[in-house]
C-alpha positions in Angstrom: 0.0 0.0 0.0 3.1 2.0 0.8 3.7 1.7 -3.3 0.6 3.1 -3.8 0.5 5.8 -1.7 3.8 7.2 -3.0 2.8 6.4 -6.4 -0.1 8.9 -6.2 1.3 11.0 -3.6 -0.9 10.8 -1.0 -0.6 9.9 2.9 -1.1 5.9 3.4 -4.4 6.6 5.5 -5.9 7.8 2.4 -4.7 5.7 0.3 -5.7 2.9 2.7 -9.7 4.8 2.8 -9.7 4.3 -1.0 -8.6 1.0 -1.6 -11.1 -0.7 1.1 -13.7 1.4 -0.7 -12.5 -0.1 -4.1 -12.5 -3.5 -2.4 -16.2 -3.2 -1.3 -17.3 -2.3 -4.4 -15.8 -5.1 -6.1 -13.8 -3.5 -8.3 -10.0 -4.4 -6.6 -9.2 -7.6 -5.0 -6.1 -8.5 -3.0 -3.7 -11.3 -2.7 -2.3 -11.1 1.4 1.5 -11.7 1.4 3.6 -11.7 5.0 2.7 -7.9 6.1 1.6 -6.8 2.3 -1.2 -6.8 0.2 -0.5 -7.2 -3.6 -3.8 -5.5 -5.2 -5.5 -5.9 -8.8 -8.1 -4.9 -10.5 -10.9 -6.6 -11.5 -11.7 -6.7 -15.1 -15.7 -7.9 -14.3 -17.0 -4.5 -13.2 -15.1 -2.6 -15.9 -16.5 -4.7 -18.6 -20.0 -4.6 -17.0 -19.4 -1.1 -17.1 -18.3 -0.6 -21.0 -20.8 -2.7 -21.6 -23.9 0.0 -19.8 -21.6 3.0 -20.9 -21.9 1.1 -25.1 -25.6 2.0 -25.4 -25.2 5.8 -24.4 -22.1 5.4 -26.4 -23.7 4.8 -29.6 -26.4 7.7 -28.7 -23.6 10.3 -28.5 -21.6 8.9 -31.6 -25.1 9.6 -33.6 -25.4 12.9 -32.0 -22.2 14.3 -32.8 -22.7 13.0 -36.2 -25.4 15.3 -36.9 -23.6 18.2 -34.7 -21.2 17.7 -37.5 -22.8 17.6 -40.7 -24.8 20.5 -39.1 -22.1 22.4 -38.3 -20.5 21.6 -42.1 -23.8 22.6 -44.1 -23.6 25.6 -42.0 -20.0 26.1 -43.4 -20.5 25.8 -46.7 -23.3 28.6 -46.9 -21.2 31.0 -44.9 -18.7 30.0 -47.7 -21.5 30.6 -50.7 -22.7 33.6 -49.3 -18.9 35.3 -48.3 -18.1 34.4 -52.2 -21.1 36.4 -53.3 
């Protein structure tokens, strides 16, 4: 934890705070070694994730779609009318 903490530069205790709060949630495990704990991630709740985050993902992608062939029509008439 000592790693981590430096890593990120914060004070163990907080570092400490946030992994048990990652742990909870299921998102870190840990592997107890001696007087350490060696800690992963999880790949389950990220995937879970991408996988919620893939249909407001595909939403956005057809939004800024039309943002941009909005903003391009509206390009090409300033262009017509500054050439006029």
């Amino acid at each position: 934890m000592g790693e981590i903490a430096d890593h990120l530069h914060i004070r163990q205790p907080q570092a400490s705070k946030h992994l048990r709060v990652l742990h909870e949630a299921g998102m870190v495990e840990f592997d107890a070694e001696v007087n350490r704990r060696i800690y992963k991630l999880r790949s389950e709740p990220f995937e879970a994730l991408d996988l919620w985050l893939k249909e407001f993902r595909n939403i956005w992608e057809e939004k800024f779609d039309n943002l941009d062939r909005y903003l391009q029509d509206l390009q090409k008439r300033e262009n017509k009318e500054n050439e006029n």
